[in-house]
N, C-alpha and C positions, 0 to 999 in steps of 0.2 A: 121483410119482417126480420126483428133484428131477435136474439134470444133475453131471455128477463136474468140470466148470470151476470155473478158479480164480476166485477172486472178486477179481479186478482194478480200481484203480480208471481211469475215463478221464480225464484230468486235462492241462492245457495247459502242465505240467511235464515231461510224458513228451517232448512234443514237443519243447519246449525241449532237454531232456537229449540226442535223437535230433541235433537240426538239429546241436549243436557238437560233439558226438563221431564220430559217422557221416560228417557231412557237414561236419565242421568247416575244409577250406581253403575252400569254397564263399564267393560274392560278397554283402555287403550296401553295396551303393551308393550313396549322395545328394547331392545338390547343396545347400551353401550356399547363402544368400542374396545371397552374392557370384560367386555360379556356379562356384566351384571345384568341383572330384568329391572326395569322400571315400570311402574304400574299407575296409571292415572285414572280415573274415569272420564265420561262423556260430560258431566258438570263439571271436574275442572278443565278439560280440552275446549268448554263454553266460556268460561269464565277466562282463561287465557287466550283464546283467539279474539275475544271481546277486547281484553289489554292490549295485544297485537294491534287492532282496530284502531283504536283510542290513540295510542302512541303514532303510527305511520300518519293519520291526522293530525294530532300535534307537529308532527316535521314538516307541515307543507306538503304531505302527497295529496293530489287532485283525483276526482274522477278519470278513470280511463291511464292515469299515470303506472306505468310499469313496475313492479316490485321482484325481484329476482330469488329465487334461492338454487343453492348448491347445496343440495344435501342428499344422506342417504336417505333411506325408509324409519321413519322414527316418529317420535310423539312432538316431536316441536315444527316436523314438513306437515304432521295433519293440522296442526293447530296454524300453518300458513295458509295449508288449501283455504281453513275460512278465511283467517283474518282477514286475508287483503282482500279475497270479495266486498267483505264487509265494512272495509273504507271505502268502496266504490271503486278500490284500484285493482289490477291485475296483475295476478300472480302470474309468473314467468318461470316455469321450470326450468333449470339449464342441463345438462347430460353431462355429467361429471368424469364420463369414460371417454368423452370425446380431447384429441388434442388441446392444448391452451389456447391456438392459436383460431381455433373452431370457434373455440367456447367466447374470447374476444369479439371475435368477426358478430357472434349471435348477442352478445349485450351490446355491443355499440351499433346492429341494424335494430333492436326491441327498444333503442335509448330507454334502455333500464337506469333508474335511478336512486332505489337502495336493490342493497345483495346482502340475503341472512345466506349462512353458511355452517356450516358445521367444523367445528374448532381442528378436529381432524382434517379437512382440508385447507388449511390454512397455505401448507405449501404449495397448494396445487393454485393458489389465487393468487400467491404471491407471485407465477408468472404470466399471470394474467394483468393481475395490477397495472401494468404500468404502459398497458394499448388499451386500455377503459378509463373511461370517464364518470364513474358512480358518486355521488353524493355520500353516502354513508353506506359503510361495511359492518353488519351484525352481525356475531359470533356466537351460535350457541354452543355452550362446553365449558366444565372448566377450563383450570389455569388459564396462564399471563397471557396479555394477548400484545400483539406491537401498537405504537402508537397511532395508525392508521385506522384503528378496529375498535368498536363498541361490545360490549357485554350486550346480547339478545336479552339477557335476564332482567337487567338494571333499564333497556329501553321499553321493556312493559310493564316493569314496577310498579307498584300502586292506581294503574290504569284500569278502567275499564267498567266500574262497577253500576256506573253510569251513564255509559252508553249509548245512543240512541241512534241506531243505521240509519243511514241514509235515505230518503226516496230513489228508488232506481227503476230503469225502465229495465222488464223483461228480457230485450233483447240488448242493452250493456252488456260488453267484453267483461267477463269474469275468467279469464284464463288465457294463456297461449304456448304452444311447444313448437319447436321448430322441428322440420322434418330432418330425416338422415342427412341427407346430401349426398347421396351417392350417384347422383346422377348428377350434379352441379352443386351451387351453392343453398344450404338449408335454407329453407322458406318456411315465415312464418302462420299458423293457422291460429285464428282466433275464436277458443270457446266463449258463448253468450252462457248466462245465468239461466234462460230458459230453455236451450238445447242441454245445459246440462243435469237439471232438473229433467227434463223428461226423457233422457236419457239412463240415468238414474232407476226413476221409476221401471226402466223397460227389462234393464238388466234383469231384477230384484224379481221380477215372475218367475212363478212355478217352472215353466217350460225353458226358463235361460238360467241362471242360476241357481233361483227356489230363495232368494236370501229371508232369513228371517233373525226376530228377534234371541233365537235359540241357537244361534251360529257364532261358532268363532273362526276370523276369516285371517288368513295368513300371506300377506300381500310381499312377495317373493318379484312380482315386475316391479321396474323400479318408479318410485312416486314422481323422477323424473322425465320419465316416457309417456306420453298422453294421456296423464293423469292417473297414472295405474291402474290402464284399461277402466277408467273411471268408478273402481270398486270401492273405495275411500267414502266417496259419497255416498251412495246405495249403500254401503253397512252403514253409515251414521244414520242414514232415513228411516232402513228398518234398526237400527237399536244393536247388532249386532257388536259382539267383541272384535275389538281390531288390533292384530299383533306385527308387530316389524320387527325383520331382522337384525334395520342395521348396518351395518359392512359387513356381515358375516354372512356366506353363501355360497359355505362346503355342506358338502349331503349331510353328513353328521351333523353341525352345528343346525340346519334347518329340519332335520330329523329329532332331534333334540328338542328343539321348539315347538312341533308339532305335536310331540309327545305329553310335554308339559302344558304346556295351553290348551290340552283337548283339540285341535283344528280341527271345525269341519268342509273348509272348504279354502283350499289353497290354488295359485296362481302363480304359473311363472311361464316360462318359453322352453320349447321341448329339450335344450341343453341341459335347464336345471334339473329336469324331470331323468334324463338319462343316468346321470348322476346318481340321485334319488335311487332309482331302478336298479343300478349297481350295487350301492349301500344295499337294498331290503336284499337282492338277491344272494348278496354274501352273508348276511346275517339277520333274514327274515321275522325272529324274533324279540330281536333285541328293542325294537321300540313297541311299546305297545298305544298304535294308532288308534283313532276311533274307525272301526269299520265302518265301511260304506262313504268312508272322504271324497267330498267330492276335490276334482283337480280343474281348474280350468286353463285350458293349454292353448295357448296364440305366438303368433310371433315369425311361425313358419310351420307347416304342413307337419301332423303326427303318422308318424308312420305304425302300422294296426299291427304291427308287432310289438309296439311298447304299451296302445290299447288292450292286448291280451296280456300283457305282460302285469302291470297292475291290477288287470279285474284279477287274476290269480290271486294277488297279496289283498284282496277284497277292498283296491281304491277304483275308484271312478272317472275317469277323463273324459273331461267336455270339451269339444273341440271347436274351435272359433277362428275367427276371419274378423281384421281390422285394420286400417291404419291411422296414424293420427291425423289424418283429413277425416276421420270417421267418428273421431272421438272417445274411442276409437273402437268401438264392438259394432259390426254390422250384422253377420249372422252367428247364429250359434249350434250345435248339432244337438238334435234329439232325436229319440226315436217315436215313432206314429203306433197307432193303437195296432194296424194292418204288420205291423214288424213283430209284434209278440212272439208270433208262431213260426215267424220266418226261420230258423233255426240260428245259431250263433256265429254262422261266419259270416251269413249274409247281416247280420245287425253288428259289427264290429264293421263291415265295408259300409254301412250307411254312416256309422259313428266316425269312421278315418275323413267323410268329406267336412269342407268347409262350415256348411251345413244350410239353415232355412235363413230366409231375411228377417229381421229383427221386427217387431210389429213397427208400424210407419215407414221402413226402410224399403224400397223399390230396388229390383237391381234390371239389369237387361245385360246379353249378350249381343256382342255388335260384331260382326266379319267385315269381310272386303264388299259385299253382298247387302249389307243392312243387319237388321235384326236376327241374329239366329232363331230358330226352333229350341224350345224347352223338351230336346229329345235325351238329354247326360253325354252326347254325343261331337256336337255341331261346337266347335269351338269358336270364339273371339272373344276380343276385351271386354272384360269385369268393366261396367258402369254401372254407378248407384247415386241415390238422390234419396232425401230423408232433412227431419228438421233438425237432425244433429251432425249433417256432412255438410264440408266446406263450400260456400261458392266464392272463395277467391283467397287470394293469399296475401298477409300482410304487405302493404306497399306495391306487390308487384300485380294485385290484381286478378283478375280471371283468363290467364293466359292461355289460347288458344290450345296448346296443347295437353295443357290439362281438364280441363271444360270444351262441352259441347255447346253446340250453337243454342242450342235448345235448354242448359241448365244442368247436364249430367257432370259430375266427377268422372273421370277418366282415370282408372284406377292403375292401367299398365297390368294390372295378371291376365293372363291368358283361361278364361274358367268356361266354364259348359254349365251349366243348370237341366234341373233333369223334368220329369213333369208332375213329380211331388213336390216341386220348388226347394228340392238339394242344388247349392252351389258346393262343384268341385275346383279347386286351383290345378289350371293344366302346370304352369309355371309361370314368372315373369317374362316379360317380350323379351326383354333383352338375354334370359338364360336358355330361352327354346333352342335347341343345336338340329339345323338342318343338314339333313343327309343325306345326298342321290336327290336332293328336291323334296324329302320327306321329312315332315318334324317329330324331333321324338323331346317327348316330355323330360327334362333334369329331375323334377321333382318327383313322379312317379317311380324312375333307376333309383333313387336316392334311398326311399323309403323301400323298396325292396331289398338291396344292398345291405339298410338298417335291420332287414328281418333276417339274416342271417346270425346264428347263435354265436360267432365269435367277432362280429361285429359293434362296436362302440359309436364310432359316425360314420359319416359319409357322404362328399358332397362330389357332384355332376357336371364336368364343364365340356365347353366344344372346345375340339384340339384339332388343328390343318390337316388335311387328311390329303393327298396327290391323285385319288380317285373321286373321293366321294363328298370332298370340298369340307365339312368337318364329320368330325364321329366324334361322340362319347369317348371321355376321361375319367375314371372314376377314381376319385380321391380318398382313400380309408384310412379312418383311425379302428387297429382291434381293441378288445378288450383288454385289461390288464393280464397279464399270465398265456392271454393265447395268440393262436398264431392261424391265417387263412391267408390261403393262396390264390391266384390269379385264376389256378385252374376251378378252383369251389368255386369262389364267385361266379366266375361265369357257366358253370353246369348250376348252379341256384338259380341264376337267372334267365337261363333257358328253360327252364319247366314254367316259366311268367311270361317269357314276352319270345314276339316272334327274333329271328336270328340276328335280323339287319339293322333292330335299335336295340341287341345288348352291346356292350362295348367289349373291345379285345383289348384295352390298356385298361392297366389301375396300377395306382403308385401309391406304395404306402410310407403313413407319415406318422408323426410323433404325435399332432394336434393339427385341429383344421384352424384358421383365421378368424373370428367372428368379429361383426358391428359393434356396437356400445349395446346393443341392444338383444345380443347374443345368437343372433343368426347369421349361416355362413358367407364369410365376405367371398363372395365368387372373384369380385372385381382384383383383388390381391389372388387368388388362387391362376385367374387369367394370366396375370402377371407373372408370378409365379413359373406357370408353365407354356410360357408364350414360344419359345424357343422348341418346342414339343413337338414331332412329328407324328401321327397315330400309325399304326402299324399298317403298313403297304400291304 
């Protein structure tokens, strides 16, 4: 017996349609590169991803045909999120912090065939130019542009008003971002229209975000990383205001904007947030925030000393688990009705984990053994399955080492789930540092490390050790103006962990290395300090 529903399709045109009719006086915000605000609404970000639409039709793009953009966070990338769904083609975020030579390698595996950019990076295409093969290059921004390059403005001129989408099947590619590569060559994941529509929806509940029509949301991840953690769409669904920075992403300048825009709900990776953290704690009242902001923080583990540290200045950190095989929000951290009364440190240790799976999202922990126990205890590889995680990756498939026999993403962290259904991040496989035959967590030293009061960052590496095969390296950045010694550190972190996984090195540095994507590149800090012997 089959059910009497309509057979609807879920499509990121519906969304579109809803955000400028419904919600159309509603705020889309950004900042120039010259720091001006530009102010648009949801009826015109409808009315011009419609012209977007209309125009990449006109050129000859087909169904399923690739569209690229290079840009920062601004009103003319959200007006791409739709458009190019809404020729039936796919938008192709590129990561504009990654090398030239990345960024080439990734348009000519996606054969992308136009690239909108942003006028400010002009130079950075110009060394791309010329090991790509793009049909046309759109420029949003004033001034001159070179002969090679089209005006964005002048290619959706008078378009659009007309329009009529396309028929599309549900599960059409409407999206794709290429992983880091830091384990070989980026591989591409492709979002459908209906994982990201119901992804969308998942975020947008009370218990993961809360998004609503009365929020203004300040998207600080960048709109080239897997869709920015897919928040773009879920504030156009619920009607919410949507503000970008831009290229600007000192604590001040995004302080400033929070200010002004009212934010209630901002997002970025614990780097930016540290930052942040700095600014309020040097001059607590010089912005006047909306209390009770919420923050949603991904990217890499928060460590619950920067969680106590903004509930102090009366912000909120939700803390999440994703990557762009995920599309990238798997779980999200909240707390349960049974935490209320637990007192405040034990609900800041619930709030620091990864947190609960997302509703549809399955996860399971796997050993050497099979399935662990859901004791918070029993470690092995994070696997998850859901209708918004990948089962295979552009061109190359569903490769054995990333997928299970059975259908699982093989996510590579190291996590435990407890038997509330909290996932913790023990660490990445490749960062675990074994000791005497013993593994001790990078990411746990790390986050302790960060809870010391004259501490700024801090990242975890294994270093050769002639007894004990490796020991912890701990790598610090202090804070401005202070100074901590080899000896604090390690009496800090002996009152946490037993003797044999604190570390007896730490080398302190000016800045630690991060990804495009702002978390610590170990893989250069390895490098780095390959030559390093840990203390005999």
């Amino acid at each position: 017996m089959l059910s009497t529903m309509m057979s609807y399709p879920l499509t990121t045109n519906h969304v579109l349609e809803r955000a400028g009719t419904l919600f159309g006086d509603r705020v889309v915000a950004w900042r120039r590169p010259d720091k001006t605000v530009v102010r648009h609404t949801y009826a015109d970000m409808r009315r011009r991803a419609r012209a977007l639409a209309a125009a990449l039709v006109a050129a000859g793009i087909g169904r399923g045909d690739r569209v690229a953009t290079l840009m920062w966070n601004n009103g003319p990338h959200l007006e791409a999120y739709f458009g190019i769904p809404a020729a039936g083609a796919v938008l192709h975020t590129l990561n504009l912090r990654l090398a030239p030579e990345d960024i080439a390698y990734i348009v000519n595996d996606a054969e992308d065939r136009i690239v909108i950019l942003d006028d400010v990076l002009l130079p950075l295409w110009e060394k791309i130019r010329p090991h790509v093969n793009v049909e046309r290059v759109l420029v949003a921004g004033a001034g001159s542009l070179p002969n090679w390059a089209e005006s964005y403005e002048a290619f959706i001129a008078g378009r659009g008003a007309d329009y009529v989408y396309p028929d599309l099947d549900e599960h059409a590619a409407c999206g794709m971002c290429y992983t880091s590569g830091t384990t070989g060559r980026p591989k591409g994941v492709v979002y459908g229209h209906r994982s990201t529509v119901l992804h969308s929806l998942t975020i947008a509940i009370p218990d993961c975000l809360g998004l609503s029509v009365n929020d203004a949301v300040l998207a600080v991840t960048p709109m080239f990383h897997a869709n920015s953690w897919g928040v773009p769409y879920a504030a156009a669904m619920m009607g919410a205001n949507q503000v970008f920075p831009g290229p600007h992403l000192g604590a001040e300048d995004l302080l400033d904007l929070m200010a002004e825009e009212r934010i209630t709900l901002a997002l970025g990776v614990p780097t930016i947030w540290m930052m942040i953290q700095q600014a309020l704690d040097a001059a607590p009242a010089r912005w006047p925030l909306v209390k009770g902001m919420r923050m949603m923080v991904g990217g890499s583990a928060v460590p619950p000393a920067m969680i106590r540290a903004f509930d102090r200045h009366g912000l909120t950190i939700k803390h999440g688990w994703g990557m762009t095989e995920t599309s990238p929000v798997g779980s999200l951290a909240w707390l349960k009705p049974q935490h209320a009364d637990a007192g405040y440190d034990a609900q800041v240790s619930v709030r620091a984990k990864q947190g609960i799976p997302l509703p549809l999202v399955e996860m399971r922990i796997v050993g050497d053994a099979g399935e662990q126990s859901h004791d918070g205890k029993s470690a092995g590889e994070l696997q998850v399955r859901g209708p918004w995680i990948t089962g295979s990756y552009f061109k190359v498939g569903a490769q054995p080492d990333k997928f299970t026999a059975d259908g699982w993403l093989r996510t590579g962290d190291v996590a435990t789930l407890d038997a509330e259904g909290y996932m913790r991040i023990a660490d990445r496989t490749k960062d675990l540092i074994k000791s005497g035959g013993e593994w001790i967590s990078s990411v746990d030293l790390e986050n302790a490390v960060m809870g010391h009061p004259a501490v700024a960052e801090a990242a975890v590496i294994a270093v050769a050790h002639p007894k004990w095969d490796e020991r912890p390296l701990a790598v610090v950045v202090a804070k401005p103006g202070q100074h901590v010694s080899a000896e604090a550190l390690r009496e800090h972190l002996l009152a946490q962990f037993p003797k044999w996984m604190v570390p007896d090195d730490y080398a302190f540095v000016d800045a630690l290395p991060k990804t495009s994507t702002g978390k610590f590149l170990k893989t250069k800090l390895r490098e780095d300090f390959r030559g390093y012997r840990a203390k005999g």
